[in-house]
C-alpha positions in Angstrom: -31.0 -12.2 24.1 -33.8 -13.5 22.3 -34.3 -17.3 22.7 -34.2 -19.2 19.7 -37.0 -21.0 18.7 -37.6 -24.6 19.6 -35.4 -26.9 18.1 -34.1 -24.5 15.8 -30.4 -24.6 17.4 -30.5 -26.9 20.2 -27.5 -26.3 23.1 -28.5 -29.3 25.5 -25.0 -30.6 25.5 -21.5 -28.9 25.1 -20.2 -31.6 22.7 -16.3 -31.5 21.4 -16.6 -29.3 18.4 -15.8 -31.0 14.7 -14.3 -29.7 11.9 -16.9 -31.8 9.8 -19.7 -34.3 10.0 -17.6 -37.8 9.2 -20.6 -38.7 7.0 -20.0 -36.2 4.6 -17.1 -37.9 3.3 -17.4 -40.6 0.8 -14.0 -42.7 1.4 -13.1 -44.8 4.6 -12.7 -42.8 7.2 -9.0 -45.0 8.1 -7.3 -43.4 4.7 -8.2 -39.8 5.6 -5.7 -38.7 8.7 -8.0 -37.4 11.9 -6.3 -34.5 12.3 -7.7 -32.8 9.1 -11.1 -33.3 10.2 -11.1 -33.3 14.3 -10.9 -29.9 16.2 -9.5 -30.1 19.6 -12.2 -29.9 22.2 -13.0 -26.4 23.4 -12.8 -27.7 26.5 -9.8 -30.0 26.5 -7.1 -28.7 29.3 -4.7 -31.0 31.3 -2.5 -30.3 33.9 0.7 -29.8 32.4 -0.5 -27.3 30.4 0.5 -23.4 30.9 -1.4 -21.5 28.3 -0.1 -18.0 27.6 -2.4 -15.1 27.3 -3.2 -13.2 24.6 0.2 -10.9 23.9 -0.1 -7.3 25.9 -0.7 -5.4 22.5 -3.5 -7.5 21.1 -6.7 -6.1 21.7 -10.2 -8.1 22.2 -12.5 -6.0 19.2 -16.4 -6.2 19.2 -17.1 -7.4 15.5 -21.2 -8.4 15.4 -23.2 -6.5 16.2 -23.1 -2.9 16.0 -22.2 -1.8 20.0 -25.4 0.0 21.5 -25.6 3.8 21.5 -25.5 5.2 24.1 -23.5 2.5 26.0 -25.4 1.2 29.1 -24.4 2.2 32.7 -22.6 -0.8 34.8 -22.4 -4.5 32.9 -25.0 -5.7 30.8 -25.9 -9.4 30.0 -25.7 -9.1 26.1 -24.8 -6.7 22.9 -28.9 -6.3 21.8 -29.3 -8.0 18.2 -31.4 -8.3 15.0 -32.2 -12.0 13.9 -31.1 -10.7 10.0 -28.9 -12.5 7.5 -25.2 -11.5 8.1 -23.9 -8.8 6.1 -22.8 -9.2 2.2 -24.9 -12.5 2.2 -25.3 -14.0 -1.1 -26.2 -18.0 -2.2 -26.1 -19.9 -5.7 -30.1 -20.8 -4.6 -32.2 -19.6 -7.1 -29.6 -18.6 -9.5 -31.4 -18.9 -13.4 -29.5 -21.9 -15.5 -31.2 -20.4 -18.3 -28.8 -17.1 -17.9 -26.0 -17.1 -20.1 -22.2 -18.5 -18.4 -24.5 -20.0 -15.3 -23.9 -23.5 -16.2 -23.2 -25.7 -12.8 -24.0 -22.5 -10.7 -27.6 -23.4 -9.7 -26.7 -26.7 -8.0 -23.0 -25.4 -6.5 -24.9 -25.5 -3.3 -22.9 -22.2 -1.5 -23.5 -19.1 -0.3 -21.3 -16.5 1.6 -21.2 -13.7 4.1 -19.6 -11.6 6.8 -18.7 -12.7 10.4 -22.1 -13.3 11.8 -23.6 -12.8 15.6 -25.6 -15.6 17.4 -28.8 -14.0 15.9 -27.9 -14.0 12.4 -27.0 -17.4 12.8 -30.4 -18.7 14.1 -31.0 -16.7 10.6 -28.8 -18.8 8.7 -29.8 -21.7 10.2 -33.4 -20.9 9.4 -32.5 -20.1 5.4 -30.6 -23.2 5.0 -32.9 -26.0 6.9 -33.3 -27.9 3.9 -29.7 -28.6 3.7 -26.5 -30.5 5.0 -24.7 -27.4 5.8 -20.9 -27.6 6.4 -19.3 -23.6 7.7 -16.0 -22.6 6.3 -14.6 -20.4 8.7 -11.5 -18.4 6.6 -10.4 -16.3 9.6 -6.7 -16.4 10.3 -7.4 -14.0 13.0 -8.7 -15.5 16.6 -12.2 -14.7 17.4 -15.0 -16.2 19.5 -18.4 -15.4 21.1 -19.7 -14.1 24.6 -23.1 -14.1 25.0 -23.9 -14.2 21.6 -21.7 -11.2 20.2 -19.0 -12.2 18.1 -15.6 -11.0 19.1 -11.8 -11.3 17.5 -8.6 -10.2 18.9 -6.4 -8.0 16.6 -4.3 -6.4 15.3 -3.2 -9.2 13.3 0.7 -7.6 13.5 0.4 -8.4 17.5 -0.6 -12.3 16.8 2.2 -13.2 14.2 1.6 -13.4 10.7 2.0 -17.3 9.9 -0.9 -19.1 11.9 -2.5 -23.1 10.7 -5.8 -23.5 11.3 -4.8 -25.7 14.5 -2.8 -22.6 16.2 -5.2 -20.7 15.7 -8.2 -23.3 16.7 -6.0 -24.2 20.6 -5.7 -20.0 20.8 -9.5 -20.0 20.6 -10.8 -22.2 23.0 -7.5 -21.4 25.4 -8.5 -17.1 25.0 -12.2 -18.2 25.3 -11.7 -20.1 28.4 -9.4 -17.5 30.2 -11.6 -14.5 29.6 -14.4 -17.2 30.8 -13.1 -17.9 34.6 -12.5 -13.6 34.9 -17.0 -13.1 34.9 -16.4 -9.8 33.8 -14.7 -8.5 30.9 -14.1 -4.8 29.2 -15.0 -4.1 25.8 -13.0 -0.8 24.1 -12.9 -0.8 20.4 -15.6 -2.0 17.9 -14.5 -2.8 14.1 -17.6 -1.2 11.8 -15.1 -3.2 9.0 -12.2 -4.9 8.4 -10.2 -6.5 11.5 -7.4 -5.5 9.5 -8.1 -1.9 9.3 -7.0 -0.9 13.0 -7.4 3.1 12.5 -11.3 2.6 11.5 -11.5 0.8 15.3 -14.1 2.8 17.6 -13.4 3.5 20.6 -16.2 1.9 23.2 -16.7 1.1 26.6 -18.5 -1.9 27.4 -18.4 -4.1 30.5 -19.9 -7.5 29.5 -20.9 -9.8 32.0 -19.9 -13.4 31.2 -22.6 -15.9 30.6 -21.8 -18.0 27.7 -18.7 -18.4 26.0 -17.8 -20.2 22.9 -15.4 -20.6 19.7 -17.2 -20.7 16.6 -16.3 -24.7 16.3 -18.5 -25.2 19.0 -22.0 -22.9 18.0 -21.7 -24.8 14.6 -21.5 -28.0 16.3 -24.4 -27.2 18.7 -26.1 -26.2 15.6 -25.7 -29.6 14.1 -23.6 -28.9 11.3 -19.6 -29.3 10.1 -17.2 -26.7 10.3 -13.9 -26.4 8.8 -11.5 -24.0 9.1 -8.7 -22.4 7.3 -6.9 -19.6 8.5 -6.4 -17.7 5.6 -4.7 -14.2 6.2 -6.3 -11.3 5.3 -4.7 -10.7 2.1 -4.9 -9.9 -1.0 -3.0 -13.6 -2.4 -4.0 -17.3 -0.8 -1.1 -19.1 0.6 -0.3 -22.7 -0.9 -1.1 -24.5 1.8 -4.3 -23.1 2.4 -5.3 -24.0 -1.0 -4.2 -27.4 -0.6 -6.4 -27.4 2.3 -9.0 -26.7 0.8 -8.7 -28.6 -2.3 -8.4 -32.0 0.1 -11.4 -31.0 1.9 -13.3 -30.5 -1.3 -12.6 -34.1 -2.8 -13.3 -35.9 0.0 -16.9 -34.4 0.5 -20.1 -35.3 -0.9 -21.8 -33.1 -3.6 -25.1 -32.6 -1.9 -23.1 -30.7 1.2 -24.2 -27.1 1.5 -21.2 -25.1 1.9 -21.2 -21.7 3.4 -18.1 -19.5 3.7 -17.5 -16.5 5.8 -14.3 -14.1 6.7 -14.5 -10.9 8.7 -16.3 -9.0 6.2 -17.7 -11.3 3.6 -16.0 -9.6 1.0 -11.9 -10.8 -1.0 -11.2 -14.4 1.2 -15.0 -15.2 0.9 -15.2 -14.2 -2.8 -11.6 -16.1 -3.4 -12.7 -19.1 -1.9 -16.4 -19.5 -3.5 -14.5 -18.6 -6.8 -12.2 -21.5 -6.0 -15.1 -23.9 -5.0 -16.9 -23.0 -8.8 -13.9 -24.1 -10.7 -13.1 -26.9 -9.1 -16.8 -28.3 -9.4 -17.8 -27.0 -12.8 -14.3 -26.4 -15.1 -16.5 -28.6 -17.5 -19.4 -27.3 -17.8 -18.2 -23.1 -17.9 -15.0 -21.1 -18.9 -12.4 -19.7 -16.7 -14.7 -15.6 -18.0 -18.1 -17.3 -17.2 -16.9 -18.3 -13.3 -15.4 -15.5 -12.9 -18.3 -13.2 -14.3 -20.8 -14.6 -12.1 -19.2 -14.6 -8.9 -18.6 -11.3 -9.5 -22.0 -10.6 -10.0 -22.9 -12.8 -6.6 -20.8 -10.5 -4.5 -17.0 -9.8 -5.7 -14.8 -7.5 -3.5 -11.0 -7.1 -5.4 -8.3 -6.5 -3.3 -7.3 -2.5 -3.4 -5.2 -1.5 -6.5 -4.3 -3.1 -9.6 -1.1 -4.5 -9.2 -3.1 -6.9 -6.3 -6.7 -7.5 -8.7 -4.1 -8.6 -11.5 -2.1 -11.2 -9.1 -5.3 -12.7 -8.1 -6.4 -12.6 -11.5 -3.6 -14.4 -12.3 -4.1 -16.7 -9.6 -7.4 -17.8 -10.5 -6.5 -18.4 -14.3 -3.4 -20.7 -13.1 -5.7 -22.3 -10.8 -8.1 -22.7 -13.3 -5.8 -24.9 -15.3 -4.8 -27.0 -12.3 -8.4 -28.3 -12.4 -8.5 -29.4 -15.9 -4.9 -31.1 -15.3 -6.2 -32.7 -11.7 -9.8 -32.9 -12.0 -12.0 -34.8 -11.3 -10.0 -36.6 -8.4 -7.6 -34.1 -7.4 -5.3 -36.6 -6.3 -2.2 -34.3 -6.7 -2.2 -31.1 -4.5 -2.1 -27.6 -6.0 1.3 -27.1 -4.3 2.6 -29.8 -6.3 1.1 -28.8 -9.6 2.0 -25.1 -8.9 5.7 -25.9 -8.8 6.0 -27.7 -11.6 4.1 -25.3 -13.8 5.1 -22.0 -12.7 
């Protein structure tokens, strides 16, 4: 793998990972509860402990990059890479104010993309060096990285549909770790797509020798900015509590913080959740048509059929109202609000 270059993404130590850089948040740290913010250590293990492994019919999937072809003989040391920009990458930087319905878009501070490799995140890294950057990882699905190629177990059926971000976070660094102390591990199907689309799976074999391991919590750590994660299923609707999630992370963080967001693809939890993030910073300065128009134009990706574009349209227009009725502070959560205006 290529090395990066010097003190682009240093990996001296193997620090606890973070969900977030505590300075980012402008209220005392003693009225936020820790356990929003704090990861549990990729590394943290004791002896009472008797992790399970991952069930028999889920299935360790190459996702970044693209396998080689033809597959080497024996194991091989790393999945060769490009240092690009991950797929279906798109920012607010640069964005005219002058356009018409852009108001507040120039200085959202977010961008958004697929599942990236350890390359394309030197990439990243390198695009946005003038900024506090903060990743939000929307992946319900496990995944992690081994030696710089990003990998996620699937099918999502096999794993259980209702995962929290801190299931899912302790299945990360427990899978990591396991497939870790084997050296060796086989590689069989690649995902050119969705996770979620299990008959578009290639069939590969690829025997990866083990020399680096980590959850994505950790990389972004090493890298030196937050993460956050919510593990939003891959569908076409948000579930209530991932929106409140979300909505308490947003109010609690500065405005300068860069956010970048990422899913599997890049393409309906990434442009949900940037959609989400426009409202709730600029319901005053553009309509509910104008957001929507321009995100659209950044990089929209409707869930399949009509019935599904409508219920997220609908979504987004009730949402839309919750942040003229809770805005600026967002004090009460969108659960609340949602229940009592149905």
């Amino acid at each position: 793998m290529t090395p990066p270059p010097a003190g682009l993404l240093p990996r001296v130590l193997r620090a606890p990972a973070r969900t977030f850089p505590l300075s980012a948040f402008r209220f005392p740290l003693f009225l936020v509860p820790l356990s929003l913010f704090l990861a549990p250590p990729a590394s943290a293990a004791f002896p009472w402990d008797k992790p399970k492994p991952p069930p028999e019919a889920a299935v360790l999937v190459l996702t970044q990059p693209a396998p080689p072809d033809p597959p080497p003989p024996g194991s091989i040391m790393e999945v060769p890479a490009e240092r690009t920009l991950p797929a279906r990458w798109r920012t607010t930087a640069g964005v005219s104010s002058e356009k018409g319905g852009n108001a507040g878009l120039p200085t959202l501070n977010a961008s958004g993309s697929a599942q990236f490799d350890l390359e394309q995140l030197y990439a990243l890294r390198q695009e946005l060096r003038a900024h506090r950057v903060a990743v939000i990882d929307l992946r319900q699905e496990p995944h992690t990285f081994l030696n710089g190629a990003a990998l996620a177990w699937g099918p999502a059926a096999a794993l259980g549909p209702e995962r929290t971000a801190d299931a899912v976070t302790a299945l990360e660094a427990t899978w990591t770790r396991q497939l870790a102390a084997r050296k060796f591990t086989d590689i069989t199907r690649y995902a050119p797509g969705p996770l979620a689309d299990q008959a578009a799976w290639i069939p590969i074999q690829l025997r990866l020798d083990i020399r680096d391991h980590d959850p994505e919590s950790a990389l972004i750590a090493e890298a030196g900015w937050g993460y956050f994660r919510i593990a939003a299923p891959d569908a076409p609707l948000p579930r209530d509590q991932d929106i409140d999630r979300f909505v308490e992370m947003v109010r609690l963080l500065d405005a300068d913080i860069w956010l970048h967001f990422h899913c599997d693809t890049g393409g309906r939890r990434t442009a949900l959740y940037l959609t989400l993030y426009d409202m709730m910073r600029n319901y005053v300065r553009a309509n509910r048509d104008e957001i929507l128009t321009r995100q659209r134009r950044l990089g929209d990706y409707p869930p399949v059929g009509k019935e599904a574009r409508a219920a997220r349209d609908a979504l987004l227009a009730r949402f839309f109202s919750y942040c003229w009725q809770a805005g600026p502070l967002f004090r009460r959560s969108w659960t609340s609000w949602s229940r009592a205006n149905p």
